[in-house]
VOLO-440285 format. One record per atom (N, C-alpha, C): x, y, z. Coordinates in steps of 0.2 Angstrom, whole numbers, plus 5000, padded with zeros to 4 digits. Each point is the difference from the previous one (the first is absolute). Example, Ala and Ser with C-alpha at 12.3 -4.5 7.8 and 13.67 -1.06 7.14 Angstrom:
! VOLO-440285
506649725039499650065000500450065000499850054996500450065001499650055003
***
This chain:
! VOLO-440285
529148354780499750065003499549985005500050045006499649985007499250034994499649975005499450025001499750075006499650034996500150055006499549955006500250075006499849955007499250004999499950074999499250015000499650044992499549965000499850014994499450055002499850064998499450035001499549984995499249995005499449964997499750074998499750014995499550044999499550005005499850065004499449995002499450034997499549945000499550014997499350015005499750035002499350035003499749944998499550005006499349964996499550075000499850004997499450054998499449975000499650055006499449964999499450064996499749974994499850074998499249975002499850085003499250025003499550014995499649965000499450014993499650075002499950034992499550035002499349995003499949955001499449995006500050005003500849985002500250015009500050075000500250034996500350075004499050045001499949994995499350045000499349965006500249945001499649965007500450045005500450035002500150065005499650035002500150054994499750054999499049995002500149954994499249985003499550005007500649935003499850005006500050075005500650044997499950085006499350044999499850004991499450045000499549975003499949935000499449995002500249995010500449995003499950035005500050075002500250064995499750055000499250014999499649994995499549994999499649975005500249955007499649985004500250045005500550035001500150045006499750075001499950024991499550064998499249985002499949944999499349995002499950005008500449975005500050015006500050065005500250044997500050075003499450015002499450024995499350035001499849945007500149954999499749945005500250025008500750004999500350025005499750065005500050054994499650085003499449985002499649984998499149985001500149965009500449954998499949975008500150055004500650055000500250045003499550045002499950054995499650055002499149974999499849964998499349965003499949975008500449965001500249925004500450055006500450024997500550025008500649924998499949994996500549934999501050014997500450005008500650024996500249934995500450014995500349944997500550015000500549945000500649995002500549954996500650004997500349964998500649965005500049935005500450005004500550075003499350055003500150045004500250074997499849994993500350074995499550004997499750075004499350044999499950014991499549994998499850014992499650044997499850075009499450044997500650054997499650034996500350074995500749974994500149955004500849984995499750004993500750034996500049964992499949954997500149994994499949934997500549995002500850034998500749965004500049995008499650045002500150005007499749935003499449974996499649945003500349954997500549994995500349964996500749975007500350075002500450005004499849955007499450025001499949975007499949934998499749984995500149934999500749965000500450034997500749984997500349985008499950065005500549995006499649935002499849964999499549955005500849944995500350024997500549934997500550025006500150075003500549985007499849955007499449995001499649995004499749905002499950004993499749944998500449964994499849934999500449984997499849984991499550045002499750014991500050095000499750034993499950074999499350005000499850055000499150004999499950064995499749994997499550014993499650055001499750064998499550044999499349944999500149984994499649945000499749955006500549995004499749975006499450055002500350065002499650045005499350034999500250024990499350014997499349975001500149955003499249954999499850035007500650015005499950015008499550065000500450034997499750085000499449994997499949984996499250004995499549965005500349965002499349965005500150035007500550045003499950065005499550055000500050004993499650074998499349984998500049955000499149964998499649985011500550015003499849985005499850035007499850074998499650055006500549995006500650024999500449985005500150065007500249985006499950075006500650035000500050035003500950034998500549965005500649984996500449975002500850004997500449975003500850014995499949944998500050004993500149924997500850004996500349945002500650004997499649954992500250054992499849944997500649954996500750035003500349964999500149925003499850015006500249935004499549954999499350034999499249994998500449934994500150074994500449974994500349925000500550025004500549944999499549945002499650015009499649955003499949964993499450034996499649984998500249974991500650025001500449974996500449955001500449985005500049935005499549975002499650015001499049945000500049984994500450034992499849974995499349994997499550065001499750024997499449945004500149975004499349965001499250035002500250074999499050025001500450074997499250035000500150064996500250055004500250064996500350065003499850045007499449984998499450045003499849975007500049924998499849975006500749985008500550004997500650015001500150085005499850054996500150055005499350035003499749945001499250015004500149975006500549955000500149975006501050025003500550064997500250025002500050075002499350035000500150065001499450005002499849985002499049965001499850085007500450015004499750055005499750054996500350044994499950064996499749984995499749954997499749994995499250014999499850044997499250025002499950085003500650015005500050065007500150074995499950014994500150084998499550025004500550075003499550045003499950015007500249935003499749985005500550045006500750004998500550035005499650085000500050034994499950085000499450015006499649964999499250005004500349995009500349955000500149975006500750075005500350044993500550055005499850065000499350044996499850045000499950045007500350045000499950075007500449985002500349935002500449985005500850014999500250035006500949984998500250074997500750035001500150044996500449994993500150034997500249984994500650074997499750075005500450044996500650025005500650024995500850005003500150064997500550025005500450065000500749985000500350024995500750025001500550055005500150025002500550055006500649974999500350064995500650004996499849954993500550054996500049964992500650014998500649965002500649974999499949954996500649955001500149954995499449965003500149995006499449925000499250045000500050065001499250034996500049994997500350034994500049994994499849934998500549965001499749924998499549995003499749995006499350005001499550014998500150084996499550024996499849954995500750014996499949954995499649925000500349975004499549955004499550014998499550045005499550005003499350044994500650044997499650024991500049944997500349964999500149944997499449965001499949995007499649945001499350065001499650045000499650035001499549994994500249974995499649994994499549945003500049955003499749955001499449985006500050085003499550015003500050025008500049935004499850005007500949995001500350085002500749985000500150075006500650015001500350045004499750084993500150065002499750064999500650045001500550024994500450095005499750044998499650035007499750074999500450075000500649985004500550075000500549965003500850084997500449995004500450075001500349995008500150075003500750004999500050065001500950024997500250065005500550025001500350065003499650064997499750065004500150064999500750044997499850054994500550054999500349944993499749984997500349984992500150044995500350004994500050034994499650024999499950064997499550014994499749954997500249984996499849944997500049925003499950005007500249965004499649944996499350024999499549945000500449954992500150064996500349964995500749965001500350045004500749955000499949935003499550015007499849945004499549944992499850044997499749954994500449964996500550064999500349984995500749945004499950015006500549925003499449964999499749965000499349985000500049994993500350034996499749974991500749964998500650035003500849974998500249995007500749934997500349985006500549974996500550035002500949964998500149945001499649975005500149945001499449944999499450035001499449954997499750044995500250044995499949994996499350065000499750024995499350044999499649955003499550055003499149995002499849964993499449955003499949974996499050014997500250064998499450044999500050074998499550045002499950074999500150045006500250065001500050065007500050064997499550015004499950084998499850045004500150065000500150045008499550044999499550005006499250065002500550055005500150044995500650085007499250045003499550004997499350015005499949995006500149924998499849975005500449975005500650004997500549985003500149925001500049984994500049935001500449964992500249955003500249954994499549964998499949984991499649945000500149974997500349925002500449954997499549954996500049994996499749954997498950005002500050065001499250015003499950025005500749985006499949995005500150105004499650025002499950075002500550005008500750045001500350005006500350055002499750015006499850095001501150015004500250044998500450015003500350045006499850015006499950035005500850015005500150085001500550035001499950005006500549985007499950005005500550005006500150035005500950005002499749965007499849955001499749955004499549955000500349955004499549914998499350035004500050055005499250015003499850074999500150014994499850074997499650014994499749924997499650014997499449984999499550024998499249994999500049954995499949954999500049954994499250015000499549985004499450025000499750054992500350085002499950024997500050014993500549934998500149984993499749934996499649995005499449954999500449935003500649995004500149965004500150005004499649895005499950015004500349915001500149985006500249955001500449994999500650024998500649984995500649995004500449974995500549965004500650074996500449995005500650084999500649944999500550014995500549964998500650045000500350005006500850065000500549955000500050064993501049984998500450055000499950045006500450065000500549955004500249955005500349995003500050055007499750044998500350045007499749995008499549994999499849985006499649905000500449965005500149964999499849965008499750045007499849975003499450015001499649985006499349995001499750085001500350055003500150065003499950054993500549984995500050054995499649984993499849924998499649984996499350005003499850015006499250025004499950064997500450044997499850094999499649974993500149964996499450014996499449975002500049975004499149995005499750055001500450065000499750065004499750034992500150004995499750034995499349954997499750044999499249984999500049974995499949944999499949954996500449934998500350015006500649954999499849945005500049964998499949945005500449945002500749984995500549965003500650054993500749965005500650044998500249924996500850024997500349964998500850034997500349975006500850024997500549984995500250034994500549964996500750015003500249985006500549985003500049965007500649975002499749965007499750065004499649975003499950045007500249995006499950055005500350005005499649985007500449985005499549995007499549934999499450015000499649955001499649994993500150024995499750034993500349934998499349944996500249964997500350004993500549964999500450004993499749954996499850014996499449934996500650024992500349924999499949974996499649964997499750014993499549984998500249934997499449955004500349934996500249965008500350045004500449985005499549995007499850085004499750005002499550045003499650044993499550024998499549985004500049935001499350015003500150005009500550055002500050035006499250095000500149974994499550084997499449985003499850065005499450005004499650074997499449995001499450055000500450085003500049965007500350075003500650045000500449974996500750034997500050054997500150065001500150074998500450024996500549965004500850064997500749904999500149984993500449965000500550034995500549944999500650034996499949944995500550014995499949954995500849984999500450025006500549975002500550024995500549994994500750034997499849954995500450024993500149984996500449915001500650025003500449965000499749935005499650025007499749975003499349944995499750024996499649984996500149974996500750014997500549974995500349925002500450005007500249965002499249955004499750015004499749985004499749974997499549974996499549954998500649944995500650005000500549944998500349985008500150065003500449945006499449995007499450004995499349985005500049914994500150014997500049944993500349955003500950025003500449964999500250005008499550025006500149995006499349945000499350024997499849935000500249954996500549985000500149974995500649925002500750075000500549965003500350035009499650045002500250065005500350034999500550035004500350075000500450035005500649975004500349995003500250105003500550034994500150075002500150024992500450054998500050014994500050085002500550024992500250074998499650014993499650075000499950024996500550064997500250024996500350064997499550014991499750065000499850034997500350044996500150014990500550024998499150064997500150065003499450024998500350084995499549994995500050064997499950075002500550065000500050055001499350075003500050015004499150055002500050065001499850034998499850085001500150035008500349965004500350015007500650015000500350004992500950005001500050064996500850014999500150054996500249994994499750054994500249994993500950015002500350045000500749995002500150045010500550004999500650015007499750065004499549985006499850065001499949965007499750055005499949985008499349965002500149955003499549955001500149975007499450015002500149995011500249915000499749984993500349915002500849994998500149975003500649954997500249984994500550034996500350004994499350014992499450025004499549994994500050094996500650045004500050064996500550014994500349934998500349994997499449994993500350034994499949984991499449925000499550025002499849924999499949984990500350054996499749974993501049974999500450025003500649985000500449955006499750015004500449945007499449955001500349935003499649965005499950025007499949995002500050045006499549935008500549975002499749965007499650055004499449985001499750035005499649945005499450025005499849965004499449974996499549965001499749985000499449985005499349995001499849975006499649974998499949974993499549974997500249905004500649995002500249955002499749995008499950035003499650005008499450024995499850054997499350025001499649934995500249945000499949944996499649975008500250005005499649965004499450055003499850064999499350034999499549984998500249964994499649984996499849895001500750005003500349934998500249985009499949995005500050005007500549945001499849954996500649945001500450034996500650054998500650004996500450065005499650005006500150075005501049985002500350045001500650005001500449984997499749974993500349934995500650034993499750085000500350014996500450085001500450004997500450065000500050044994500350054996499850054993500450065001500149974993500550104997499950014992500250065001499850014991500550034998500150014992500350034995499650044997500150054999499750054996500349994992499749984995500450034995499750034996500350014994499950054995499749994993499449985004499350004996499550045000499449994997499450045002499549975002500149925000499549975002500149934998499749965006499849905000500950005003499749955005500650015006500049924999500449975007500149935000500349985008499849965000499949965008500449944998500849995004500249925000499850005007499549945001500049955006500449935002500550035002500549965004499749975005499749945000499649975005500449915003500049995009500349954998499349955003499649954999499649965002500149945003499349995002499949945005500149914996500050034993500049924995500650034996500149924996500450004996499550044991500550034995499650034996500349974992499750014997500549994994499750064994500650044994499550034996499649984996499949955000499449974995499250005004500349995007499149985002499950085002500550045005499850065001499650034994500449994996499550034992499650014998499849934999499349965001499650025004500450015006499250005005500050094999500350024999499850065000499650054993500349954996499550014992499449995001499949935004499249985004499750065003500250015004499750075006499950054996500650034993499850054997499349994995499849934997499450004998499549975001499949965005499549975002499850005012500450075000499750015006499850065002499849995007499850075004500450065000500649994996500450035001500250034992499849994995500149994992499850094999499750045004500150084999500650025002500349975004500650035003500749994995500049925001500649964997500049994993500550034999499950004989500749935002500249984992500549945001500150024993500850004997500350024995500649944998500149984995500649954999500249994994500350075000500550034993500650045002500349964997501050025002500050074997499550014995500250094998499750055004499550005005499850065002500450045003499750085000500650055003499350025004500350065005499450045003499550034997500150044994499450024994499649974998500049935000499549964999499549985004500150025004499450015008499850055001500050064997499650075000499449984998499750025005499050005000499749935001500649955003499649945005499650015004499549995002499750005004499949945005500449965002500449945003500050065007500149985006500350015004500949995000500249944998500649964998500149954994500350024997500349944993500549945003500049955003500549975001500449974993500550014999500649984996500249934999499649974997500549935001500549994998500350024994500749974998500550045006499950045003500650025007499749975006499749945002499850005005500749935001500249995006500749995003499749955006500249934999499949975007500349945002500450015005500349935004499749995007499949914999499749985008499550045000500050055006499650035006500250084997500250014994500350044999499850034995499650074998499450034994500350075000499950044993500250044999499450024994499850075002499450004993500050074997500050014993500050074999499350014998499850055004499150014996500250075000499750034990499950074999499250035004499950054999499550055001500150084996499650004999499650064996499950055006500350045003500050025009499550074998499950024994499450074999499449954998499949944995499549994997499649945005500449965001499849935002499950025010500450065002499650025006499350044998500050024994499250055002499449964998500449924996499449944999499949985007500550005005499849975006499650055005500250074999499450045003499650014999499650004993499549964998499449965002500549954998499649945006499850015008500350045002499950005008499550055001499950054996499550044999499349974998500049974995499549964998499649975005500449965002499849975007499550035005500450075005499750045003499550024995499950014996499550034995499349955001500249924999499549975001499949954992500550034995499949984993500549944999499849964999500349935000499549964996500749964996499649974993500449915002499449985001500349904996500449994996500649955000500550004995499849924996500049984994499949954999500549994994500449945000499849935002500350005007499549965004500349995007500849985001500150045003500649985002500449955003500449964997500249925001500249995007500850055001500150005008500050075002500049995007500050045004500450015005
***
């Protein structure tokens, strides 16, 4: 009798069995990072709202978050860096922050953290951050003193569409902390609803895409005003940018913020100089003629005294521009295509109906839809060396938001994906550019997980593409949220309200 050919082996598992001490040291270690991130909070608010002190977790704001929300921002530092960081790190920072009469300033206490964690504890907590943050240590008070009566502070909305609406949000957000930007009003079209003032609130309290107000609102029909989180904002009905008295409503000085889009040259943004109490303008779209287009980060410090009326240049413009100002000083920048795969806008049609542009009368919640772009020339506005260098189109699709930019660039050096990476994880945390440049390097992200970045750009590591002289880069953007952080900034500026960022930033 043969033998059979094959004999089947019992497979036998190895089983590894988990002690009940392992499973329950879990759990342990979560509550007690609960438990310190429950104690953080109050700390956090006191610098804030005493000090004017924002804090920061490798560039992920920590005022008003939850206890998961502060757990979170620590966690993303294991994308970033080559260890994870702890609540425990950051606790001592916070505590000897708060013992230290600090002036107001952006402190990052994650970076602080790690530093001082890489020194290997050789001096104390305290002394450590007396000689990293030594400008503001002692100075409570001294900024409020030193900006009193000077400079304006109060801003007008003119229009409350999507990027109003996020701006409020903003700017109610940061208002807790003292010497900050002000919205005293925002103007809207004559002839609304009945109940206009409530429907305009109640966009203001929900949003399909960012989610509820992070707060209270509640509507004065008296008075004619919304008031967000304390914040008192007179609503004012008007059928023109030089038709109104801001005066009358106890504003003076103020900077007028239009995102109506509609008028977009020097000639038709002048009309609100002509109302009484306005004293500079600011476009949420490119501008036209001789109207400067300030990317923040880039080159903001074109920003003079005497400038009146500037733009804050496009989303997409914002998005792309502070990576290929990275990657032109860096490696150059020979010529290059950008194409823009941008989320669907309130300029297109919910379905098939007539539109003066080219094919955008088309279903935008059902078709892609090619259209132009100018954010690819309107890059050397801002950026004078990439003048002629680049070309741009876009896709529309069929989202509601957070777009994306491939930069098809060819360069002056050879590149490789490892070091491009590198050097660009660097710039996104350790440079003059680290508000702008966020850096991501997980193969699962989708566009959803960038709603309410405040990045000007996420570049993409796992898709970034390079041979020789040859770079391909995908950077997301947030094209409603992560532009009204950058209109923000540029308003601040003209405003006069600028804070110190600490830990000193490595490169530049």
């Amino acid at each position: 009798m043969c033998a059979p050919i094959f004999q089947p082996v019992p497979y036998r598992a190895e089983v590894h069995i988990v002690s009940h001490e392992q499973i329950n040291q879990h759990l342990t270690n979560w509550t007690e990072r609960e438990s310190t991130a429950e104690a953080m909070i109050p700390l956090i608010g006191r610098l804030y709202r005493k000090n004017n002190v924002v804090t920061s977790v490798y560039g992920r704001s920590i005022i008003n978050q939850s206890v998961i929300g502060i757990i979170r921002a620590h966690r993303y530092v294991r994308q970033v860096e080559d260890s994870e960081l702890s609540v425990h790190d950051t606790m001592p920072i916070l505590e000897a922050l708060d013992r230290l009469e600090l002036g107001t300033a952006h402190i990052d206490i994650g970076k602080l953290g790690v530093k001082y964690r890489d020194q290997g504890g050789s001096e104390s907590v305290e002394d450590f951050l007396k000689r990293e943050i030594a400008p503001v240590v002692g100075k409570y008070g001294e900024e409020s003193k030193k900006n009193e009566g000077n400079g304006t502070k109060d801003v007008v909305l003119y229009g409350f569409g999507r990027i109003g609406r996020l701006l409020a949000r903003i700017m109610i957000e940061k208002a807790g902390g003292g010497n900050n930007l002000r919205l005293r009003a925002i103007v809207v079209r004559q002839g609304g609803a009945e109940n206009d003032l409530e429907k305009r609130a109640s966009l203001l309290r929900r949003d399909s895409v960012h989610g509820p107000f992070n707060g209270t609102i509640t509507v004065d029909e008296e008075n004619s005003a919304i008031i967000a989180n304390g914040n008192f904002i007179k609503v004012i009905y008007s059928d023109g940018p030089d038709k109104v008295d801001y005066t009358s409503y106890g504003i003076d000085n103020a900077i007028v913020i239009d995102n109506t889009g509609k008028w977009r040259d020097e000639e038709g943004l002048g009309l609100h100089l002509k109302s009484k109490g306005v004293s500079r303008v600011i476009l949420t779209a490119p501008g036209k003629g001789d109207i400067k287009n300030i990317v923040y980060g880039i080159n903001n410090d074109w920003i003079t005294d005497e400038d009146k009326i500037l733009s804050a240049a496009s989303c997409t413009t914002n998005a792309i521009t502070p990576v290929l100002k990275a990657i032109y000083d860096e490696y150059g920048i020979v010529d290059g295509h950008v194409e823009t795969v941008h989320s669907y806008t309130n300029d297109q049609n919910l379905i098939d109906n007539y539109h003066k542009g080219s094919r955008r009368g088309r279903s935008a919640p059902l078709n892609m839809v090619i259209t132009e772009t100018g954010a690819a020339k309107a890059v050397s506005k801002a950026l004078p060396e990439l003048k002629g260098k680049l070309s741009g189109n876009a896709i529309r699709v069929p989202t509601p938001n957070v777009s994306m930019a491939i930069l098809n660039l060819n360069l002056e050096k050879d590149v490789s994906v490892e070091s491009v990476n590198e050097y660009l994880r660097e710039m996104a945390l350790h440079s003059e550019l680290q508000k702008q440049i966020d850096f991501v390097n997980s193969p699962e992200v989708v566009s959803t997980d960038f709603v309410g970045s405040r990045h000007a750009g996420v570049v993409d590591a796992q898709a970034t593409i390079a041979n020789g002289k040859r770079l391909i880069l995908y950077v997301w953007y947030d094209n409603e949220f992560g532009y009204s952080a950058q209109v923000v900034r540029v308003v601040n500026q003209m405003a006069g309200v600028t804070y110190p960022i600490f830990p000193k930033r490595t490169r530049d």
